[in-house]
C-alpha positions as CSV (number, residue, x, y, z in Angstrom):
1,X,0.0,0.0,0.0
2,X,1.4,3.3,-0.9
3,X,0.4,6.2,1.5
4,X,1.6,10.0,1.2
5,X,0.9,13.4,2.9
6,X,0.6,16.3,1.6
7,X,0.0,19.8,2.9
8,X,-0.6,23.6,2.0
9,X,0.3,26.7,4.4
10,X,-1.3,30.2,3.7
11,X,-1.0,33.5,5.6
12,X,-2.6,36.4,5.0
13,X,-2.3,39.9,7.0
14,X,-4.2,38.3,10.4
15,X,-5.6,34.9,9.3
16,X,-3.4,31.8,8.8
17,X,-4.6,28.8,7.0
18,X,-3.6,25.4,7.3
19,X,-4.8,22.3,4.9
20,X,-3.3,18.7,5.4
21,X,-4.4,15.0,4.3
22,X,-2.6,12.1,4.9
23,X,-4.4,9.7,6.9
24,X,-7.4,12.2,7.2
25,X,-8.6,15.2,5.4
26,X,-7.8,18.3,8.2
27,X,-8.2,22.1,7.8
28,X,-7.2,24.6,10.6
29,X,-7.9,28.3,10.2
30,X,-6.6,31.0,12.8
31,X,-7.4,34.7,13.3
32,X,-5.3,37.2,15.0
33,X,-7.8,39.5,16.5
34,X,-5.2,41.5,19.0
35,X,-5.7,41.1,22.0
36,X,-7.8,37.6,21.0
37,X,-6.8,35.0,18.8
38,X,-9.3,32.6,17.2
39,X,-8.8,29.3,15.8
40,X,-11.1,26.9,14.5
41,X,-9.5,23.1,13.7
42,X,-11.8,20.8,11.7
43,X,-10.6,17.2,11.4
44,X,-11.3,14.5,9.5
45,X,-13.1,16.4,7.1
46,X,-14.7,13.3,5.0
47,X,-16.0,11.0,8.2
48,X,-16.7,12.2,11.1
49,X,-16.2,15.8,11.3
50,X,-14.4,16.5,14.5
51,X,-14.8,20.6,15.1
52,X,-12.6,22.5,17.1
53,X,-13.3,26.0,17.9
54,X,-10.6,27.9,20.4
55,X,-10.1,31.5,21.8
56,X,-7.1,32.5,23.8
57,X,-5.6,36.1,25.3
58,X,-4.0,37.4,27.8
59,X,-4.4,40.1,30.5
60,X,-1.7,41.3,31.9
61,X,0.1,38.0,33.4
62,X,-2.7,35.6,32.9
63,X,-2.7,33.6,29.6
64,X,-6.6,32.8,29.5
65,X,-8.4,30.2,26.5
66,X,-11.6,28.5,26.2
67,X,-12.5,25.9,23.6
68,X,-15.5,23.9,22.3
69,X,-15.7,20.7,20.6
70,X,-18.2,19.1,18.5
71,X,-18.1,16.0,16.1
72,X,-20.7,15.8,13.8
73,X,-21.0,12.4,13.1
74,X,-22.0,11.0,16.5
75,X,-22.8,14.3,18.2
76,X,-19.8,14.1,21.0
77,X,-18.7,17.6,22.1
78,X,-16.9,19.0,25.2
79,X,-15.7,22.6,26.6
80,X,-12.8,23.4,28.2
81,X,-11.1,26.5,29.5
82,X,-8.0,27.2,31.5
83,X,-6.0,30.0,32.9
84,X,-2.4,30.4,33.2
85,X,-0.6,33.2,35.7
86,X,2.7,34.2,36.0
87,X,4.0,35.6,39.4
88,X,7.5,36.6,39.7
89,X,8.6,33.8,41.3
90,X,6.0,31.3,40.6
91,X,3.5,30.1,37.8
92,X,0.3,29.2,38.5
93,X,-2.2,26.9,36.6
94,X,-6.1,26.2,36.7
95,X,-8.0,24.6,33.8
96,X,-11.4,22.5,33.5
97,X,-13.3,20.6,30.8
98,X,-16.8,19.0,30.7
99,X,-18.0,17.0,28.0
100,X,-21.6,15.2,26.6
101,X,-20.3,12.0,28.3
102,X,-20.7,14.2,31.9
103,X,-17.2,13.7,32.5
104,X,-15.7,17.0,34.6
105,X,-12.3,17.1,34.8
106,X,-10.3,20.0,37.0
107,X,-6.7,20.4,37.1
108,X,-4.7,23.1,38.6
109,X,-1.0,23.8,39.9
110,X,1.7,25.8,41.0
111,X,5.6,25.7,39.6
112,X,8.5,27.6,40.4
113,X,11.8,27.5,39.2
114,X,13.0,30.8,42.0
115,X,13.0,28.8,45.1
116,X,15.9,26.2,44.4
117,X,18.6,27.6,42.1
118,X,18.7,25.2,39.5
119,X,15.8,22.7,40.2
120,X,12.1,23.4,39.5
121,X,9.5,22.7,42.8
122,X,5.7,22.3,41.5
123,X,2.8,21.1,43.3
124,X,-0.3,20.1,41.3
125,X,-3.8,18.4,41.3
126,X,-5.7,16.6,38.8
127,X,-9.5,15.3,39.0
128,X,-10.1,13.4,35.9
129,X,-13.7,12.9,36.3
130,X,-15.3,14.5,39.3
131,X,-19.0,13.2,38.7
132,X,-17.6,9.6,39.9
133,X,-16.3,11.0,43.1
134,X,-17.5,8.9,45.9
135,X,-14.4,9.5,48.3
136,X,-14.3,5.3,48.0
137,X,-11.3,5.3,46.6
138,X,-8.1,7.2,47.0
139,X,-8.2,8.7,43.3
140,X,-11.7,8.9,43.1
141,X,-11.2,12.6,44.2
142,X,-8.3,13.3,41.7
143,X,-4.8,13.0,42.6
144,X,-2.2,15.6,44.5
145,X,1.5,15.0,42.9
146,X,4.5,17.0,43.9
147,X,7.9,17.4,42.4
148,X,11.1,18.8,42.0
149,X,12.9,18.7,38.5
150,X,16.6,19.3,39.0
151,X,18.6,20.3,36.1
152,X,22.1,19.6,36.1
């Protein structure tokens, strides 16, 4: 079986546009909309028809996005948003999704690389799906890691 890819790039003034097939037909299209951007991301043009619409900005030290998702054939879609702020000495994290399965998923953190010269400390939590917390299990309420990357 012979397979190839093949591709096409195009940017004009504020909007980008992106075409690709290879093992799916795929189209993205982004607009630069200072302060907002916009993207929308459709893949899998021919079958299903997986949707992707995305804005992001940011105010002052927070990087702030929100999506939505929706896949035509099959109806599936989700929404997900997150936050990112930068401290002087630290970076902090908070994002969430929800989707038509009722899955909720939280995650948020902290990192900083100003504490330890040379290492990176970072504490973080992550709830992969809140509507099946009983409090049965340990992870049913997401999980609480901690870390510290040391570069060398």
């Amino acid at each position: 079986m012979v397979a190839f890819d093949a591709s096409a790039s195009a940017v004009y003034d504020i909007v980008a546009v992106d075409v690709y097939y290879g093992a799916e037909l795929a189209a993205k299209a982004a607009v630069d909309l200072d302060p907002i951007s916009l993207t929308v991301d459709v893949r899998d043009i021919i079958n299903t028809q997986d949707i992707n619409v995305s804005a992001s900005t940011t105010v002052d030290a927070a990087a702030i996005s929100a999506g939505f998702g929706y896949v035509i054939d099959g109806g599936a879609w989700d929404v997900n948003a997150s936050v990112e702020y930068t401290l002087d000495q630290a970076v902090v994290t908070l994002g969430g999704s929800y989707n038509s399965a009722k899955v909720l998923a939280l995650n948020a953190g902290i990192s900083s690389d100003s504490i330890i010269n040379g290492a990176t400390v970072s504490l973080g939590y992550a709830g992969d799906d809140l509507t099946k917390a009983e409090g049965d299990s340990e992870t049913d309420l997401g999980k609480i890691t901690a870390g510290v990357t040391i570069s060398l």
